[in-house]
C-alpha positions as CSV (number, residue, x, y, z in Angstrom):
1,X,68.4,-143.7,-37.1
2,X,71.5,-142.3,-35.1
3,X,71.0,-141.2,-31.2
4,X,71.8,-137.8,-32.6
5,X,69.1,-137.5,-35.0
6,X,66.6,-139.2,-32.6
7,X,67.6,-136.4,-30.0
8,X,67.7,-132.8,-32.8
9,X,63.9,-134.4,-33.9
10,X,62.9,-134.4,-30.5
11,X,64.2,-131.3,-30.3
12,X,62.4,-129.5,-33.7
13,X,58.9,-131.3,-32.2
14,X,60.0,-129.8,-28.4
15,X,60.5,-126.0,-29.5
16,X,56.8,-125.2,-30.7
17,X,55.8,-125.9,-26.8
18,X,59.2,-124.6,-25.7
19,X,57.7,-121.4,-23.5
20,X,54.7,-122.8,-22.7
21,X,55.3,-125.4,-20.4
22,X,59.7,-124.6,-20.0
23,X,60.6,-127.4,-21.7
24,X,61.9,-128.6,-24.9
25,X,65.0,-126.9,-24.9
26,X,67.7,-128.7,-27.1
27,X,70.0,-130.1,-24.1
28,X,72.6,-132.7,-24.9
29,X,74.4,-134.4,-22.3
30,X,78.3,-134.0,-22.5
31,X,79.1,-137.0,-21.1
32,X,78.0,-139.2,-24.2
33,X,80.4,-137.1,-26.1
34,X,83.4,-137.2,-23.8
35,X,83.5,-140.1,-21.4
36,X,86.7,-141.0,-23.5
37,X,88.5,-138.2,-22.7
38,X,90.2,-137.6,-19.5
39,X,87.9,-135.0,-17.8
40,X,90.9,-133.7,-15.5
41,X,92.6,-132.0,-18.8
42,X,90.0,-129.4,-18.9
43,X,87.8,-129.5,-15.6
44,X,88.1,-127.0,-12.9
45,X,90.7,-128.1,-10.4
46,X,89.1,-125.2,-8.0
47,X,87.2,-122.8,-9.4
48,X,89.2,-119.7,-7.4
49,X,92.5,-119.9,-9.0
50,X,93.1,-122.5,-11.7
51,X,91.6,-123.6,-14.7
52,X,93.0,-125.7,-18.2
53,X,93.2,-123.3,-21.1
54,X,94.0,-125.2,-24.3
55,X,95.9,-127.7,-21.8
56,X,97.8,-125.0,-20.4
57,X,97.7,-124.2,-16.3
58,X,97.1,-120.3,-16.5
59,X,96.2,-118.5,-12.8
60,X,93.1,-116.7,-12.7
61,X,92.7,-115.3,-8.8
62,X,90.6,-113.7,-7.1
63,X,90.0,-110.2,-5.3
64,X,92.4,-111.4,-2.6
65,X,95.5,-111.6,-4.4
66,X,96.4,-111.1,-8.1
67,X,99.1,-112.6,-10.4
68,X,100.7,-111.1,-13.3
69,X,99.8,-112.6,-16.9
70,X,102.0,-110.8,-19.0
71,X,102.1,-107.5,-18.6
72,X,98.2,-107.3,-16.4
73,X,97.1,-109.1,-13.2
74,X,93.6,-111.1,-14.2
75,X,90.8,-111.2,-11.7
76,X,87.8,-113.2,-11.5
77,X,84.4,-111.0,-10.9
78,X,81.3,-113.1,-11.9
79,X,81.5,-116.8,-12.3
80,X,79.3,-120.0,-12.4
81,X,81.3,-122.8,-12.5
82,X,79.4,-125.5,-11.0
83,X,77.9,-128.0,-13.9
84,X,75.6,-130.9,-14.5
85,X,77.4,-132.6,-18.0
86,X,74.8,-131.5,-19.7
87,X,75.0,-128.0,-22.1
88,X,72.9,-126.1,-24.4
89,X,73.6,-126.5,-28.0
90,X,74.8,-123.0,-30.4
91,X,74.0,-123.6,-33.7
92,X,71.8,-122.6,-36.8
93,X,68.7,-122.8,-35.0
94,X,69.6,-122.0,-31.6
95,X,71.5,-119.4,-29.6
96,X,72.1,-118.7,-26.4
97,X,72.8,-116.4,-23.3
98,X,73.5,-115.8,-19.9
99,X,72.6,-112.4,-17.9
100,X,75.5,-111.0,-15.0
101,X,75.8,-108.1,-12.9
102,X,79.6,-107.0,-12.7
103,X,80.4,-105.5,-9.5
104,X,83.6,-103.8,-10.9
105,X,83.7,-101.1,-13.5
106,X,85.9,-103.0,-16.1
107,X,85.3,-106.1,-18.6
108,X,88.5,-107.7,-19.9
109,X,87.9,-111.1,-21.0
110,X,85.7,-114.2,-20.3
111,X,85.3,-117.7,-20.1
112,X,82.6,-120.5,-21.2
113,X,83.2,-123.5,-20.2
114,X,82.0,-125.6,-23.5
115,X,82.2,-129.3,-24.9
116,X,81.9,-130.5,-28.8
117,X,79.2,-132.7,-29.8
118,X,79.5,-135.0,-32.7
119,X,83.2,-133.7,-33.6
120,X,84.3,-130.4,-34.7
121,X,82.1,-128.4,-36.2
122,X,82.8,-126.4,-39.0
123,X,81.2,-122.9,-38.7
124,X,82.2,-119.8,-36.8
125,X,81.6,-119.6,-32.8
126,X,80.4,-116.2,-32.3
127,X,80.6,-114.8,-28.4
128,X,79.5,-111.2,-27.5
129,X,79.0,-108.9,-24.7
130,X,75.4,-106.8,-24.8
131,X,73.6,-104.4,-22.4
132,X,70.5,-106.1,-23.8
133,X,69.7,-109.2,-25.9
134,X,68.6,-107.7,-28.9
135,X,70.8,-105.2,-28.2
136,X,74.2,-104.1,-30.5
137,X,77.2,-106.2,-29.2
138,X,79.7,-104.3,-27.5
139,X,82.2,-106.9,-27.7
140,X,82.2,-109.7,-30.5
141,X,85.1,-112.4,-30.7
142,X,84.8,-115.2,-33.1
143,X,86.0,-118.7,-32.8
144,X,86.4,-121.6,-35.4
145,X,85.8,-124.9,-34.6
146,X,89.6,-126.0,-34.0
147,X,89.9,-123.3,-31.7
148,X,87.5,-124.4,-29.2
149,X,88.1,-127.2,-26.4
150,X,86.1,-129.6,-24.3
151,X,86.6,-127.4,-21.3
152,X,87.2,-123.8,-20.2
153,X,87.4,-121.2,-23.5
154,X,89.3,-118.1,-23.2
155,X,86.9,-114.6,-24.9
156,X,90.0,-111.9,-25.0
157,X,89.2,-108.1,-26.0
158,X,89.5,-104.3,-25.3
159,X,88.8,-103.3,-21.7
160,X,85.3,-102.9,-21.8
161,X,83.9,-99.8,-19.4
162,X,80.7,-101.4,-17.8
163,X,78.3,-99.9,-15.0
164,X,78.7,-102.2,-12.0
165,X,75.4,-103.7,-10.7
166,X,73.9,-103.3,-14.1
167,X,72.8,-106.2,-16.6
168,X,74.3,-107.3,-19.0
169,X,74.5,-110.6,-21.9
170,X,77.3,-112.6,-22.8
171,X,76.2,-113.7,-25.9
172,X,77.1,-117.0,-28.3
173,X,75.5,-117.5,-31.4
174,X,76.7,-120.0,-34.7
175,X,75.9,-120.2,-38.4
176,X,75.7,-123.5,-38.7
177,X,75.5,-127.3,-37.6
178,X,71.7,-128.5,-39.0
179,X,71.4,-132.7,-39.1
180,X,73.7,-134.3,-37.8
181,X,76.8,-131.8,-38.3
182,X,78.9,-131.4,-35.2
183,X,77.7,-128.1,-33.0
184,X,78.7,-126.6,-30.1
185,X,77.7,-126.6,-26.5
186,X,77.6,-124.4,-23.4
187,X,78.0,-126.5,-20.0
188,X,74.6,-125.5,-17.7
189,X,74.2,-125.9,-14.1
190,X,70.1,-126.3,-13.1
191,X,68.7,-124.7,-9.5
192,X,70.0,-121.4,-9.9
193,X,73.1,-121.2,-8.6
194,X,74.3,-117.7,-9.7
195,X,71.8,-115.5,-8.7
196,X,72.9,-112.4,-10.3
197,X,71.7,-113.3,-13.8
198,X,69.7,-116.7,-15.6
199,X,70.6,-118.2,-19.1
200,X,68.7,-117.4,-22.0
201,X,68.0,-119.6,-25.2
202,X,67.0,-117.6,-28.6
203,X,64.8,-120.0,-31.0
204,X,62.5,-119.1,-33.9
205,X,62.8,-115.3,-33.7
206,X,62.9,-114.5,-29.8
207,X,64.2,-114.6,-26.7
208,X,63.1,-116.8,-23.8
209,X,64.8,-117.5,-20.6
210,X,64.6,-120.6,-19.3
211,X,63.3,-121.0,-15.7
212,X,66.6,-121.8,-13.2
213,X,69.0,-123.0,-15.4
214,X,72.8,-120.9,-15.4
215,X,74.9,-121.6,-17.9
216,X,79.0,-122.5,-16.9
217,X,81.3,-118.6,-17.2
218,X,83.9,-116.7,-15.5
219,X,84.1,-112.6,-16.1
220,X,87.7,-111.2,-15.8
221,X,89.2,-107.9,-15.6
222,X,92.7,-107.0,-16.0
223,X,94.4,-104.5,-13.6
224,X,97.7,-103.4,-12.8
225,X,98.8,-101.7,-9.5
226,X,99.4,-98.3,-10.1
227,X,103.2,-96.8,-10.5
228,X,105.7,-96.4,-7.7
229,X,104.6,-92.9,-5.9
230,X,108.1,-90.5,-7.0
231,X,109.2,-86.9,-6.7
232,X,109.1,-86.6,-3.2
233,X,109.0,-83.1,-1.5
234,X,111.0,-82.7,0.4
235,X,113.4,-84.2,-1.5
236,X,115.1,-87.6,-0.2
237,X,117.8,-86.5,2.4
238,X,117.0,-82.9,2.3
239,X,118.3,-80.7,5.0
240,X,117.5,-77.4,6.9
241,X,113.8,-78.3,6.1
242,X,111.2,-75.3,6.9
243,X,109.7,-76.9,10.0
244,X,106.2,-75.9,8.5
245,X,106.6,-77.3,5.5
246,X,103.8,-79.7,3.5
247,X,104.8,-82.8,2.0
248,X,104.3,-84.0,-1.7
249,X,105.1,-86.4,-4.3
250,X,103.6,-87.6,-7.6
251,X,101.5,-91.2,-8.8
252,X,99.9,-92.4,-12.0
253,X,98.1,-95.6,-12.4
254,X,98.8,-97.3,-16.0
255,X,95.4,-98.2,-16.4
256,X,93.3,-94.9,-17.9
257,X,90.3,-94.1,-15.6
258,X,91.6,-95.7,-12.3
259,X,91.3,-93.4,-9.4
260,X,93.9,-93.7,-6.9
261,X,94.1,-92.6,-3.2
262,X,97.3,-92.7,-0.9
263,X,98.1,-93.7,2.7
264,X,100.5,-91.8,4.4
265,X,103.0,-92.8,6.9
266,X,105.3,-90.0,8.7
267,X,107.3,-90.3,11.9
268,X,110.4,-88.8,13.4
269,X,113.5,-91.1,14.3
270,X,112.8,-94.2,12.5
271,X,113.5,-95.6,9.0
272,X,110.8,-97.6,9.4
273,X,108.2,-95.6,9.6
274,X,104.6,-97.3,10.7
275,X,102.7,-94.5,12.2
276,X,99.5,-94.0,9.6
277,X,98.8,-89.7,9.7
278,X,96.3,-90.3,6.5
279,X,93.9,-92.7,5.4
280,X,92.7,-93.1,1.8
281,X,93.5,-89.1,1.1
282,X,93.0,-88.4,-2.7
283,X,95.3,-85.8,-2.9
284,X,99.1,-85.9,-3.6
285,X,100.1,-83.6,-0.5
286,X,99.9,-83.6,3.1
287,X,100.3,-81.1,5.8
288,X,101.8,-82.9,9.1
289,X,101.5,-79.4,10.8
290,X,104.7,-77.6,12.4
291,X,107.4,-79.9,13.3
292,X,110.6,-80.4,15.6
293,X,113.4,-78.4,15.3
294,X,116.4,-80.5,13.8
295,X,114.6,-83.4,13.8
296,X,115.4,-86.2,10.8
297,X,111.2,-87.2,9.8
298,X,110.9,-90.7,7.6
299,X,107.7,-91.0,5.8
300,X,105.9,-92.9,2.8
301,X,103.3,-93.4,0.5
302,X,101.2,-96.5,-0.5
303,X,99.1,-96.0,-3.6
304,X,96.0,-97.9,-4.3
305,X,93.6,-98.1,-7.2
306,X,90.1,-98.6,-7.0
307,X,90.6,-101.9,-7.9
308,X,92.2,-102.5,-4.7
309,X,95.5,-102.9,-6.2
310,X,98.4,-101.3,-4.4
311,X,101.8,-99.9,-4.6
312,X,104.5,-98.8,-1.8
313,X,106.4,-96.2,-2.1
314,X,110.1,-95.8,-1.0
315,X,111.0,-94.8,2.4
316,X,112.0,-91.2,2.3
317,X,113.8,-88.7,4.9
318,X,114.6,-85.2,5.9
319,X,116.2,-83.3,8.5
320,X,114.1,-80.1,9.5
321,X,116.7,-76.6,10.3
322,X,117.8,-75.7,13.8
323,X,115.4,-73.0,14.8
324,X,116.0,-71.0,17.8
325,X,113.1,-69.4,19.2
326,X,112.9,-65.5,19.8
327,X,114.3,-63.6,22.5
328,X,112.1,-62.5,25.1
329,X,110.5,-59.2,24.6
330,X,110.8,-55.7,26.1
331,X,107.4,-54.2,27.6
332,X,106.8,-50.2,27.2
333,X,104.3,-48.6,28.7
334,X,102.4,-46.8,32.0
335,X,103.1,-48.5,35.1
336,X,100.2,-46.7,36.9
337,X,96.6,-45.5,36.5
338,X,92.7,-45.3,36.6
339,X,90.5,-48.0,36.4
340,X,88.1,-47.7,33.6
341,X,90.8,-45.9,31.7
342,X,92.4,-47.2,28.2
343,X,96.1,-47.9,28.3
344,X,98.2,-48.9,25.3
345,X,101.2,-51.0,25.8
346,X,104.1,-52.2,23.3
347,X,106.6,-55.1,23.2
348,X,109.4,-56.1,21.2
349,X,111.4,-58.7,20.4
350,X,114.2,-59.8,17.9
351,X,114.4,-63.7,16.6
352,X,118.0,-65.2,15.9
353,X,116.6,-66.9,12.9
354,X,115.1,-63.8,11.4
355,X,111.7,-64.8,11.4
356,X,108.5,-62.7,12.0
357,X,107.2,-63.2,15.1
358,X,103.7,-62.7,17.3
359,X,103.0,-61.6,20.6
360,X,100.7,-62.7,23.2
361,X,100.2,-59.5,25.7
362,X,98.4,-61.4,29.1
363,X,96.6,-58.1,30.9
364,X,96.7,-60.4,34.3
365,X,93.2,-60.3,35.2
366,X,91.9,-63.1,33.3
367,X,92.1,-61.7,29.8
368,X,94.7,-61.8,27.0
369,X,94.8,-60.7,23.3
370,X,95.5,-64.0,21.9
371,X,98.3,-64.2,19.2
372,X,98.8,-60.8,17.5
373,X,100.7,-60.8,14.7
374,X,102.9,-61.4,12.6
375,X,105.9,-58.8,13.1
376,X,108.9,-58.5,11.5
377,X,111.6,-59.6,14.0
378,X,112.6,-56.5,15.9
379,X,109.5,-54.5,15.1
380,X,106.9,-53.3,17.6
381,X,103.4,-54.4,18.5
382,X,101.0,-52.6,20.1
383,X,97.7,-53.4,22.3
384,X,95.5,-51.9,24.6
385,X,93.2,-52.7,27.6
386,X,91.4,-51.5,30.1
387,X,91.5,-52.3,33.9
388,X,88.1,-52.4,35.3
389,X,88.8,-52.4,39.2
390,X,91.7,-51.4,40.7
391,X,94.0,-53.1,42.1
392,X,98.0,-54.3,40.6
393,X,98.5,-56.1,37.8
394,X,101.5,-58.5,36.7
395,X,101.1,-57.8,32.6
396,X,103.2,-60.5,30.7
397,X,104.5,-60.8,27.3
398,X,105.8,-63.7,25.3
399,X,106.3,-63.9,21.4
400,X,106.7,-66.7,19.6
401,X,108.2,-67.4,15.8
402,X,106.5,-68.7,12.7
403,X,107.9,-72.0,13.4
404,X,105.6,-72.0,16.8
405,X,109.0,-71.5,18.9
406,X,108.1,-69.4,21.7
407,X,110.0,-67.2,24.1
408,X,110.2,-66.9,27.6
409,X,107.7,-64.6,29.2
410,X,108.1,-60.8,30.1
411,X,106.2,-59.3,32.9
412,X,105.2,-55.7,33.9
413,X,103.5,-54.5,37.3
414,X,101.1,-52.3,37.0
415,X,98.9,-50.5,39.9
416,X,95.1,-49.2,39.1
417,X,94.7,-46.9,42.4
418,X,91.4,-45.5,41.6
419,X,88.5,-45.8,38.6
420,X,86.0,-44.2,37.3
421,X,82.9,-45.5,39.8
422,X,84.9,-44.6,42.6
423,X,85.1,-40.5,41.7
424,X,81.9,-40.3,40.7
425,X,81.0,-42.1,44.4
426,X,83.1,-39.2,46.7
427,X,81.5,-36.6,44.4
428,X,78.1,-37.3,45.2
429,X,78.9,-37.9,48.7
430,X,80.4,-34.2,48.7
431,X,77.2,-33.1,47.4
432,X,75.1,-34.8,49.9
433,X,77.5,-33.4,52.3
434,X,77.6,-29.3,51.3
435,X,73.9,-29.0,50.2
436,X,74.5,-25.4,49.6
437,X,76.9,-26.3,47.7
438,X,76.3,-25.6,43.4
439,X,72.9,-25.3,43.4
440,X,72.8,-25.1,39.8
441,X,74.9,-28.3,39.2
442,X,72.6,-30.2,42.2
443,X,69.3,-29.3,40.3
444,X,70.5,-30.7,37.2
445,X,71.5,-33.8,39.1
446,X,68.1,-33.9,40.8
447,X,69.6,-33.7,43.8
């Protein structure tokens, strides 16, 4: 009787007390079946960036950097690549799994690392991705025997949308291989060593996981950097640039459902601009508030997807107009009065640009109006105040345009001789003073 037979009978007797004790799984040891091959054609080299497809060097890296195979950049999410020689064997009787957790929102392809017992067998390899293990397969790729190698397998399909931190089954199941017929085998790795999931074994009509054993598996999803950020506005090299303009530009990524946010860099005087004025804004626009007057600004965008993968932008320029700020005004109004009383006072001024304008009227006693406005240039505004105490007054008046240029300062003196508390204070002394003096008038006062 062949070693092979000896071990598939141990195996038939094993499964009855398979899930009662954990053992009895049908295990074969690889390295009876390939200790003549040279194991450094399909092993991992290092299990970050390259591994032996079909004998040929492909680069699979990791979140820190990406490389482009053909028209997507491949990175590694899961993996368990660590393995003992020994696998679990896919054929008639048995099937089997291994649970992940994604911790990115995209599926592309995966890898098994598998060997071939006995030769080549001559049924179908099925692999598929489920949410559950009875579940429907979301994915399914099938392989025949020829296509599979001692080493790591390559499982290409659709993007697959997947809900990150979620469970889910790569799957391989096979129609055949009873007796001695050549099977299939998926390299395992004992003590747990990827925690986010266990492998599973399905045998006489269920599922059973089994204890700390992880099967050998990379997850990969694709991802290109999105497009080079365009249509700047302003445009490249504009001139006479309103110095309160926003900026804007447009970005797509090419992969549908990637969400991208921008940094922004802006700063006057140099084609190199370094200074960051937005972090990891969503939008496609950005106010950098009123600028210099003829001054060349040099900014840029740097796009990034959600995968992390970026794209810089050209370096773009403009030169803001030459804005000349308004003239100082001309201040109308009463240059004496009460305290307590309400006076109104006016200013003017005229801008050489054309622009509106406000005005800031300061009373000189510790108040102001603030920015009033805005005017056309040339027109009028008008405010008023009140003096509480008497005294003189230095009223001043500056406007400035809607570019924030500002003129020089006006002034008015003004002299509050005499308010309201201070007639109403001689009065009563007069009436203390004459107290024959309107009777009438000094009994309504209760005087």
């Amino acid at each position: 009787m062949s070693q092979r037979t000896v071990i598939y009978k141990i195996y038939v007797l094993g499964v009855a007390f398979l899930f009662i004790a954990t053992t009895g799984i049908s295990v074969f040891d690889g390295k009876n079946q390939i200790n003549t091959l040279d194991k450094n054609s399909f092993k991992i080299q290092n299990p970050n960036t390259d591994v032996m497809i079909n004998s040929t060097s492909v680069n699979v890296h990791d979140e820190n950097g990406y490389v482009v195979r053909g028209s997507k950049a491949e990175y590694i999410d899961q993996e368990q690549t660590l393995e003992s020689g020994s696998g679990l064997n896919i054929n008639y009787g048995q099937y089997v799994a291994q649970s992940f957790k994604p911790s990115v929102p995209r599926l592309s392809k995966v890898y098994l690392k598998l060997f071939l017992y006995n030769g080549v067998p001559n049924y179908d390899l099925e692999f598929s991705v489920r949410e559950g293990l009875s579940s429907s397969n979301l994915v399914t790729v099938y392989k025949v025997g020829s296509e599979v190698i001692n080493g790591w397998n390559e499982f290409e399909f659709p993007d697959l949308q997947v809900q990150v931190d979620q469970t889910y089954y790569l799957v391989c199941e096979g129609d055949g291989g009873q007796g001695n017929d050549p099977i299939y085998c998926w390299y395992i790795q004992d003590g747990n060593p990827y925690g986010r999931g266990l492998a599973w074994v399905y045998s006489y009509g269920s599922w059973h996981s089994i204890g700390d054993i992880d099967c050998c598996f990379k997850t990969v999803y694709t991802n290109d950097p999105p497009n080079l950020p365009s249509n700047p506005d302003p445009y490249d090299g504009e001139i006479e640039v309103d110095l309160g303009a926003d900026l804007s530009w447009t970005c797509s990524d090419p992969d549908p459902g990637d969400i991208l946010t921008f940094d922004v860099y802006f700063e006057a005087n140099d084609p190199t601009p370094d200074v960051l004025v937005s972090d990891d804004q969503s939008g496609t626009s950005f106010d950098p508030g009123v600028m210099d007057s003829g001054t060349t600004y040099y900014w840029q965008i740097i796009a990034e997807d959600n995968y992390g993968a970026t794209k810089s932008g050209p370096v773009w320029s403009f030169t803001t107009i030459v804005n000349e700020p308004p003239n100082t005004p001309m201040i109308y109004g009463k240059t004496n009065g009460k305290a307590g009383v309400s006076y109104v006072y006016s200013a003017s001024s005229t801008d050489p640009d054309g622009d509106q304008v406000y005005y800031w009227f300061d009373w000189g006693d510790g108040t102001n109006s603030s920015w009033v406005g805005p005017y056309d240039s040339g027109a009028t505004a008008s405010e008023s105040h009140i003096w509480s105490e008497q005294g003189t007054y230095i009223i001043k008046v500056k406007a400035k345009d809607t570019n924030d240029e500002e003129s020089t300062w006006a002034t008015l003196e003004v002299t509050m001789p005499m308010n309201q508390q201070s007639h109403n204070y001689w009065f009563f002394q007069f009436l203390q003073n004459h107290p024959r003096t309107f009777p009438i008038l000094r009994q309504l006062l209760g005087l």
